[in-house]
VOKOL-327410 format. One record per residue (C-alpha): x, y, z. Coordinates in Angstrom, 1 decimal, always signed. Layout:
// residues N
      x      y      z
      X      Y      Z
...
//
This chain:
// residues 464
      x      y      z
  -28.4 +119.3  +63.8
  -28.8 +115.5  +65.0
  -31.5 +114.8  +62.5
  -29.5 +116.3  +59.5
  -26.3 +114.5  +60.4
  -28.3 +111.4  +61.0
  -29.8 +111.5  +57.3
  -25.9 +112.1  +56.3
  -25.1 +109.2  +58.0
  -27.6 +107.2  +55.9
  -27.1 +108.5  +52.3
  -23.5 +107.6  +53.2
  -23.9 +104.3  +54.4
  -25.7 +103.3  +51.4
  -23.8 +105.2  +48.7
  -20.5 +103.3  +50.4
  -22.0 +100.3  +50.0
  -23.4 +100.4  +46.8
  -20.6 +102.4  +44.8
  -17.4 +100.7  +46.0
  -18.5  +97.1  +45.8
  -21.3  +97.4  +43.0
  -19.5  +93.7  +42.1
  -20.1  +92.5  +45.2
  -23.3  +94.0  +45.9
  -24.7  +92.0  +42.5
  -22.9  +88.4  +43.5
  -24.5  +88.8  +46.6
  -28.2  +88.7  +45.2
  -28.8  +91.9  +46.9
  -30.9  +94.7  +45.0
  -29.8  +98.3  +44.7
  -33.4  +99.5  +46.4
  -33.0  +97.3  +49.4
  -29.4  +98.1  +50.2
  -30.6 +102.1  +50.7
  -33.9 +101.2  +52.5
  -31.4  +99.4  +55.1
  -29.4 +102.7  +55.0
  -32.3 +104.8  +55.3
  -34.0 +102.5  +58.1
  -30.7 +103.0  +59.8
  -30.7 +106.7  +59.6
  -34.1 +107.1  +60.8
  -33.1 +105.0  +63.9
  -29.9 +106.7  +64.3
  -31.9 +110.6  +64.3
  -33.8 +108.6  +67.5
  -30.5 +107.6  +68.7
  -28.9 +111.0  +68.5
  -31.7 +112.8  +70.2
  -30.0 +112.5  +73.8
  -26.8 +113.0  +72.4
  -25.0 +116.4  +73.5
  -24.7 +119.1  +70.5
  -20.7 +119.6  +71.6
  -20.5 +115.5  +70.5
  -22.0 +115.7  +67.5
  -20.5 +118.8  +66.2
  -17.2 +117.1  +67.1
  -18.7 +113.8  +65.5
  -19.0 +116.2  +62.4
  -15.8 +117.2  +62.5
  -13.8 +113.9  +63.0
  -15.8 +112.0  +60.5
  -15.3 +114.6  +57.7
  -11.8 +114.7  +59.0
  -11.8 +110.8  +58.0
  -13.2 +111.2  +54.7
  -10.4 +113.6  +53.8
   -7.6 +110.7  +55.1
   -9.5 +107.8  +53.3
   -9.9 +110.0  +50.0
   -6.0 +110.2  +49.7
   -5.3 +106.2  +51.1
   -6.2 +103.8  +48.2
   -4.5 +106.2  +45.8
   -1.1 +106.4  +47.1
   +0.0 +103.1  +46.1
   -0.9 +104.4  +42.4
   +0.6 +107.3  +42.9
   +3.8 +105.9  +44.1
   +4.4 +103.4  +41.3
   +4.1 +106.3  +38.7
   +7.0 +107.6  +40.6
   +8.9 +104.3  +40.2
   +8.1 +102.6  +43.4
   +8.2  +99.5  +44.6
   +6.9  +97.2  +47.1
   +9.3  +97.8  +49.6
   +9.0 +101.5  +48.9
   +5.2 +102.0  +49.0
   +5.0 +100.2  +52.3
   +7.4 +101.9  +54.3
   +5.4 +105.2  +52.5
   +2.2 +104.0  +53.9
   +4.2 +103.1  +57.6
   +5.4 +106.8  +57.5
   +2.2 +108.1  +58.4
   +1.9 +106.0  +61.6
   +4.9 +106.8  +62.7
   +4.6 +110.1  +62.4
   +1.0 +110.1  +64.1
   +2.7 +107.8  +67.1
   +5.3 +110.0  +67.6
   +3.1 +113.1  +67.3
   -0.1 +112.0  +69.4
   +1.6 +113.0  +72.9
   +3.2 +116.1  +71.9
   -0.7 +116.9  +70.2
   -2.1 +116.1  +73.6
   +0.0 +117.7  +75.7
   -0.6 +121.6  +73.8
   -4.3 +120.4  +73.9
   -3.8 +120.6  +78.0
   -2.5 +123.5  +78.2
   -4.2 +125.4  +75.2
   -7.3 +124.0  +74.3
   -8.6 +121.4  +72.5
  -10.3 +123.3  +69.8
   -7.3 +125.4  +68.9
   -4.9 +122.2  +68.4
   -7.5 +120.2  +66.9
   -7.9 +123.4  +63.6
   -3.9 +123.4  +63.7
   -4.0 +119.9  +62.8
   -6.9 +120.3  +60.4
   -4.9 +123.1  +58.9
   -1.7 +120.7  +58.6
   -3.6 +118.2  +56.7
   -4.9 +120.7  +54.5
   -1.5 +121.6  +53.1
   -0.6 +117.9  +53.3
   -3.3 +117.0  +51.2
   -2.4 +119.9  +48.5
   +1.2 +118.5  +48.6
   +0.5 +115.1  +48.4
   -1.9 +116.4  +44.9
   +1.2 +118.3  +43.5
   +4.1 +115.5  +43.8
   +6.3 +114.8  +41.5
   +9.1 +112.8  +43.5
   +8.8 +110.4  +46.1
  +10.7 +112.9  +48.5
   +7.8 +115.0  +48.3
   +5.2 +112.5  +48.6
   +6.9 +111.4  +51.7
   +6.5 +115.0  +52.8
   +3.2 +115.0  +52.9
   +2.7 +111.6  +54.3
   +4.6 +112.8  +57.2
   +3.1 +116.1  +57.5
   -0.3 +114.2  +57.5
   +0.7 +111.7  +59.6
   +1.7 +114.3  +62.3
   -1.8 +116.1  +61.8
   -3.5 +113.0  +62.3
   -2.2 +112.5  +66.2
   -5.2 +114.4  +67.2
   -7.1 +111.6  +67.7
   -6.1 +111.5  +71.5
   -6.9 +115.6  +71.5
  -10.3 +114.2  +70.1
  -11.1 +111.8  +72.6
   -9.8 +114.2  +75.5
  -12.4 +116.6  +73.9
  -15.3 +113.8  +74.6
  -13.7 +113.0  +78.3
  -13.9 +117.0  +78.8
  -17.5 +117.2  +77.2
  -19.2 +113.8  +79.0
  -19.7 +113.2  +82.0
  -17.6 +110.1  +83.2
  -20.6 +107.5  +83.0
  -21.2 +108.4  +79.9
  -17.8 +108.7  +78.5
  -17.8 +105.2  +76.7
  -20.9 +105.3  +74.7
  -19.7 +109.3  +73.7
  -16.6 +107.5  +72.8
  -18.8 +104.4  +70.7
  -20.7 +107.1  +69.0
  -17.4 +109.1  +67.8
  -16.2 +106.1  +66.3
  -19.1 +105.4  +64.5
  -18.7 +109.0  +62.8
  -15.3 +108.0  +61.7
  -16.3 +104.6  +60.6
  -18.5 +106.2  +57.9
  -16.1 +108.5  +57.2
  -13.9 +105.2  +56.3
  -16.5 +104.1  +54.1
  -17.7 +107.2  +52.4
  -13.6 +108.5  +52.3
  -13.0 +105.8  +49.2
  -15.5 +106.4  +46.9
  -14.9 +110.1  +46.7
  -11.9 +110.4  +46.2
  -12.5 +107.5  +43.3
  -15.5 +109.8  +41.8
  -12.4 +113.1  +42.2
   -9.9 +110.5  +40.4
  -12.0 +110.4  +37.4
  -13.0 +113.7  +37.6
   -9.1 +114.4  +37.2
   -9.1 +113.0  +33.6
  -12.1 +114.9  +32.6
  -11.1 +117.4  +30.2
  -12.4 +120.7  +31.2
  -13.7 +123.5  +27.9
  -12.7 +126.4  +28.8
  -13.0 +128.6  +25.0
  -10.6 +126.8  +22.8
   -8.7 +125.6  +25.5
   -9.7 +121.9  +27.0
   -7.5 +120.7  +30.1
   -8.0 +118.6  +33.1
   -7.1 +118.4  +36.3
   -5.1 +115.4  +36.4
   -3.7 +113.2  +39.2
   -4.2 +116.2  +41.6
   -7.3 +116.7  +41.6
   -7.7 +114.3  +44.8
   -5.5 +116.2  +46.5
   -7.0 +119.6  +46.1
  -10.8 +117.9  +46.6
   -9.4 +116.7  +50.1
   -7.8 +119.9  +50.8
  -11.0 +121.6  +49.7
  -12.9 +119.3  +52.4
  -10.2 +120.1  +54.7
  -10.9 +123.7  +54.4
  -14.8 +123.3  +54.9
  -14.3 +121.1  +58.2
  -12.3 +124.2  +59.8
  -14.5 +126.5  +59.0
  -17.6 +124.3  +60.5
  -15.2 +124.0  +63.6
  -14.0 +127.3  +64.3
  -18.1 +128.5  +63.3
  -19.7 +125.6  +65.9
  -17.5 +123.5  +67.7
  -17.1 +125.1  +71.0
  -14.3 +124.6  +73.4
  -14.5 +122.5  +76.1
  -11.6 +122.4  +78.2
  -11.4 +124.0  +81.5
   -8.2 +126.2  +81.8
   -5.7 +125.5  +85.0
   -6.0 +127.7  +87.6
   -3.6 +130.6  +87.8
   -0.7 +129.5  +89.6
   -0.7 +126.0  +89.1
   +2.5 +124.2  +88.7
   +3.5 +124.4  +84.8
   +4.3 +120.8  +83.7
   +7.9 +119.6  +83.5
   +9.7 +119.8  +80.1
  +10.0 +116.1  +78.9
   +6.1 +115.1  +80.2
   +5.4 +113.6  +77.0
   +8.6 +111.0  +77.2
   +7.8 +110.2  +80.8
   +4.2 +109.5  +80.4
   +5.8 +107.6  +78.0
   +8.5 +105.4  +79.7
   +6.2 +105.4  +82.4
   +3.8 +102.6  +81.1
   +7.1 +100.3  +80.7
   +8.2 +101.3  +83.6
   +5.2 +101.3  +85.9
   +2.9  +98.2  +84.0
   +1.1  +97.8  +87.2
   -0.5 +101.5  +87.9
   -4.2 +101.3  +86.7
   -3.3 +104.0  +83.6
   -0.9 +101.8  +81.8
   -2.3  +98.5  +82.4
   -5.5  +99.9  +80.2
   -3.2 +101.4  +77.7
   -1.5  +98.0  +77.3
   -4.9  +95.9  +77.0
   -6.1  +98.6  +74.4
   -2.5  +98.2  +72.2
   -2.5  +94.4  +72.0
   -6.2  +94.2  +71.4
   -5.7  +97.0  +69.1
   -2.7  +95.4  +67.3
   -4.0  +92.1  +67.5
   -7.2  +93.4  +65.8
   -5.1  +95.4  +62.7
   -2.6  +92.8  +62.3
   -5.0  +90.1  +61.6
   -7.2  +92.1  +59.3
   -3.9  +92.5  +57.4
   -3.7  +89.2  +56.5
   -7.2  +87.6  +56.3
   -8.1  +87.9  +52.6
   -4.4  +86.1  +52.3
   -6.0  +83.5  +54.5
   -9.4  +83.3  +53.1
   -8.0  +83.1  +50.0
   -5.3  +80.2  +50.9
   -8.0  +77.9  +52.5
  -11.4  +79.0  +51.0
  -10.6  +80.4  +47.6
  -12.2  +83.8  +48.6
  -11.6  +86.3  +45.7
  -11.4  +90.0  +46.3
  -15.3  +90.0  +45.9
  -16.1  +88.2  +48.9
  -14.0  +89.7  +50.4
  -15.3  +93.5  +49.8
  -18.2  +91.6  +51.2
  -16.9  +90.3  +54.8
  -15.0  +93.9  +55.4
  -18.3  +95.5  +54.5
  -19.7  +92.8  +57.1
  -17.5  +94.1  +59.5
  -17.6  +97.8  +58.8
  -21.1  +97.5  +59.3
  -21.7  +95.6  +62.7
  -18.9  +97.7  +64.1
  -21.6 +101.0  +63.2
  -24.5  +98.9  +64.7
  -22.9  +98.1  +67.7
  -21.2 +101.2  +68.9
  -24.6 +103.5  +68.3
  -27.9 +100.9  +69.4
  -25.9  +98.2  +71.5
  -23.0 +100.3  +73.1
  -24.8 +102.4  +75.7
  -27.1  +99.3  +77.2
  -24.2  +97.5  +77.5
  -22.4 +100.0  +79.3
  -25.6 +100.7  +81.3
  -26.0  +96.8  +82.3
  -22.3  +96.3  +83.0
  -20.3  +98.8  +83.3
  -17.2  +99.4  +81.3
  -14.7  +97.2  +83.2
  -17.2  +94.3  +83.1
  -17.7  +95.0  +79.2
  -14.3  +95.5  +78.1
  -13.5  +92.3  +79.3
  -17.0  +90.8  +77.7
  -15.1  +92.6  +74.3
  -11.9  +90.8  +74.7
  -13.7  +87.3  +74.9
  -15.7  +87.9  +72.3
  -12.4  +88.9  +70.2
  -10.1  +86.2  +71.5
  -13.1  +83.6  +71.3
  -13.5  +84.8  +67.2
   -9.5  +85.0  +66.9
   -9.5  +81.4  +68.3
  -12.3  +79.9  +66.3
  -11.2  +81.0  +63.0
   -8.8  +78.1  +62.7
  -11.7  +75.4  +62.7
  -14.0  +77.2  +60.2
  -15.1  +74.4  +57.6
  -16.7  +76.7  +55.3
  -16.5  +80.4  +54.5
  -19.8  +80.8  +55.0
  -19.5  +80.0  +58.6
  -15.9  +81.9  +58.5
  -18.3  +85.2  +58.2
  -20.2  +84.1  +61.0
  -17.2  +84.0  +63.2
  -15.9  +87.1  +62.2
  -18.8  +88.6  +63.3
  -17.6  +88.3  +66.7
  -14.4  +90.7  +66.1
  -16.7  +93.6  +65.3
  -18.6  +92.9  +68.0
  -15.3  +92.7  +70.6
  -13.3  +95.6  +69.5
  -16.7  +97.9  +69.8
  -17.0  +96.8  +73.6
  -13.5  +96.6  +74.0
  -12.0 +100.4  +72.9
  -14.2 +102.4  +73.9
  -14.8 +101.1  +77.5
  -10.8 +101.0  +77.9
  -10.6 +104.2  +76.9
  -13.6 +105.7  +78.8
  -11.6 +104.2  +82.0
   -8.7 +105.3  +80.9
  -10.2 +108.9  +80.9
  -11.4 +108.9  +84.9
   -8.1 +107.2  +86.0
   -6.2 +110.8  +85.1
   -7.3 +114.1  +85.8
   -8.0 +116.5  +83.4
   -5.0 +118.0  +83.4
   -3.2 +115.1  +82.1
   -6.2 +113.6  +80.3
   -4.6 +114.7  +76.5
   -1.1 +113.6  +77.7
   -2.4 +110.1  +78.1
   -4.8 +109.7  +75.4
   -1.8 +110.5  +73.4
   +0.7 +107.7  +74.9
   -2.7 +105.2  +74.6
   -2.2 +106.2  +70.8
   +1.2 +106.2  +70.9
   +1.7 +102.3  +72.3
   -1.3 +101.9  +69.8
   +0.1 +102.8  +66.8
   +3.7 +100.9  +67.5
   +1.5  +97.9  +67.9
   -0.5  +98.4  +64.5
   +3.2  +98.6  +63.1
   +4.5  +95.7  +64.9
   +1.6  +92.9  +65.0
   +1.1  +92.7  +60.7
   +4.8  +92.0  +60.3
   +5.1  +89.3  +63.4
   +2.0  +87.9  +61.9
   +2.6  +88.4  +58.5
   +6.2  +86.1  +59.2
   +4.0  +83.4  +61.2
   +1.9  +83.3  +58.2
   +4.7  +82.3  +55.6
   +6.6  +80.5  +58.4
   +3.7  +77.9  +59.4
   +2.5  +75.6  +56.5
   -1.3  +75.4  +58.2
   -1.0  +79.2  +58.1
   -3.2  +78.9  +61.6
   -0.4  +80.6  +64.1
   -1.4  +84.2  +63.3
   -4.3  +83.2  +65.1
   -3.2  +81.0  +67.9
   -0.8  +84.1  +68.7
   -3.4  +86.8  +68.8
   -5.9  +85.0  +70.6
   -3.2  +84.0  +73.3
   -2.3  +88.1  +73.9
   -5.4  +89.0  +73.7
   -6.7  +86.5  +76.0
   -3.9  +87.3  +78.3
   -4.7  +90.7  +78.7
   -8.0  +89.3  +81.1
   -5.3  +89.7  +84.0
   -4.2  +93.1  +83.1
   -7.9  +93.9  +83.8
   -8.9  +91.7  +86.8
   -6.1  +93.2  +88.6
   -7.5  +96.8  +88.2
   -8.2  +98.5  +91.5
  -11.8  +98.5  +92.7
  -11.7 +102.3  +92.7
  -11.4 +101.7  +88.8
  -13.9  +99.1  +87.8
  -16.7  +99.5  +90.1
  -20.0 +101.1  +88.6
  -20.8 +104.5  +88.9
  -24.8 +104.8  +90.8
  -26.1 +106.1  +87.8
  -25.7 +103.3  +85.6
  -27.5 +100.2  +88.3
  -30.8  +99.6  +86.9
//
């Protein structure tokens, strides 16, 4: 299973990088042949990688990057889609907002079933949801409709929390964060594989199909029903091999209060000093932060440096890339030499100090080498966050919580691109999205230094 899913993780990696970008990849200088011997090289590291890895995480690795395929196959098109519809600007955005709403608002709600049910029943609801999403979203012909499915997706895709209660349950808690580096690697390539097929099921939407006399195609549904189709396959593969993991409460044990989800919720404002919400706080501004800047980087490339969209395929692909690299050979030493509370807060220099530096870039060149360092933050940063997050709760709240972390995340990832996006047309130098970001991000140092010792000290286990 680990060898087969690492050669999948290598025909991917290459086939992202070559299709999508093919431009790019030929500005660059780079030859096709060398491009897949670094993908294959990769995979045959990654097999040795995943040999210590437990089969319940990779199954659910599987799972949650096939899951990300299906989102990313439907994402580029709908602004496409949209304007056929008679969209505008205004109208395609709030379209592409709907689905993090409706995952924010979901995520807790998602968790909280996931505590009391089971994580693998929840998790093939919401598989099942984005299935019919994905059929709907193939079949619309009015915006109302493609709203609908938007939404429906949306609320399917609050599982990640259910997902990353399913690697708390499934780890133990020293090796919670590099479980949770390794699961975001499997969705990383499901971000870069998720584009180019549902390009290669856009095209096959105009091919006319001979059928006797008759000749007819698909059309502009034929994403839709591919995604669906995927959908389909990953709940199959879950209800066939991924196992559940979640321990059931005891009989007689106090049935949680109606309203849980709102105050877990209220309880983060409420309570910012308990250990719990201080770590969902540093993960939503580093989060946010993170998101809101990628939002308007090309604009700012572009502005100073003249990048076109070439380049910058190029520098995403640079930092879809280290973000892989470091989460599945880096990740676990780290965590083994320092421990997550010590390497979170390694992560948020490393993001703050790359934030910070942008500004004084002279070239693009060096620009790319800068950027390196967000990659490099964010992989340290999340998962270790989250991993503490995970031993600061018990298990019978742990969904609950990962669901209000994604919940405070997903209202930052709305809120940080529009405050930055207005400091970018407000500020002539167009520098103050970045002296912003670094300052929160920076700032969230104290959130973590005043973290009990309970929380950040290292488990035995991990001293070398």
């Amino acid at each position: 299973m680990s060898g087969a899913l690492g050669w999948l993780l290598a025909a991917v990696g290459a086939v992202a990088i070559i299709e999508p970008s093919g431009g790019a990849a030929a500005l660059a200088g780079v030859p096709g042949w060398v491009v897949w011997s670094i993908g294959l090289t990769l995979g045959a590291a990654t097999i040795w990688q995943l040999r210590n890895v437990p089969r319940e995480l990779v199954l659910l690795m599987i799972t949650a990057g096939i899951d990300m395929i299906g989102v990313l196959m439907i994402l580029p098109l709908l602004p496409f889609y949209a304007q056929k519809l008679g969209a505008g600007g205004l109208t395609i955005g709030l379209l592409v907002s709907s689905f993090s709403v409706a995952q924010l608002v979901s995520a807790p709600i998602w968790g909280r079933l996931s505590d009391k049910w089971g994580r693998r029943p929840v998790l093939l609801i919401a598989l099942a949801s984005s299935a019919v999403a994905y059929l709907v979203f193939g079949f619309a012909h009015s915006m109302f409709v493609l709203f609908l499915s938007r939404i429906v997706q949306g609320a399917g895709g609050g599982t990640v929390s259910v997902i990353q209660a399913y690697v708390a349950d499934a780890t133990e808690p020293g090796e919670r964060t590099k479980a949770l580096g390794w699961l975001s690697a499997a969705t990383n390539f499901g971000v870069a594989i998720g584009p180019v097929l549902g390009g290669y099921a856009a095209a096959f939407g105009k091919t006319q199909i001979e059928a006797g006399r008759v000749s007819e195609s698909i059309g502009q549904a034929a994403p839709g029903i591919a995604a669906a189709l995927l959908c389909v396959i990953n709940i199959v593969f879950a209800f066939r091999y991924l196992p559940e993991v979640r321990q059931r409460p005891a009989a007689g044990s106090a049935p949680r209060p109606r309203g849980a989800s709102l105050g877990a919720v209220t309880r983060v404002v409420s309570h910012p000093g308990d250990a719990p919400s201080r770590l969902i706080w540093i993960y939503a501004i580093a989060i946010g932060a993170f998101q809101g800047l990628t939002s308007i980087l090309a604009l700012y490339m572009s502005t100073r440096f003249g990048a076109t969209e070439e380049t910058m395929g190029l520098m995403f692909a640079e930092i879809g890339v280290l973000s892989v690299i470091t989460r599945v050979f880096i990740l676990g030493r780290m965590v083994d030499w320092l421990g997550e509370a010590r390497l979170s807060r390694v992560g948020t220099v490393l993001l703050a100090a790359g934030i910070a530096l942008l500004p004084f870039v002279p070239s693009l060149q060096v620009g790319a080498v800068v950027i390196a360092l967000w990659p490099l933050g964010t992989a340290f940063t999340f998962p270790a966050v989250t991993g503490l997050l995970s031993k600061v709760i018990s298990q019978d709240d742990r969904g609950l919580y990962m669901g209000v972390q994604q919940t405070f995340g997903g209202l930052s990832r709305v809120i940080f691109p529009i405050v930055l996006g207005f400091a970018f047309d407000r500020d002539r130098t167009h520098h103050a999205p970045f002296w912003i970001s670094a300052t929160l991000v920076i700032a969230t140092l104290f959130l973590s230094f005043a973290l009990p010792a309970s929380v950040t000290q290292r488990p035995q286990r991990a001293r070398r």
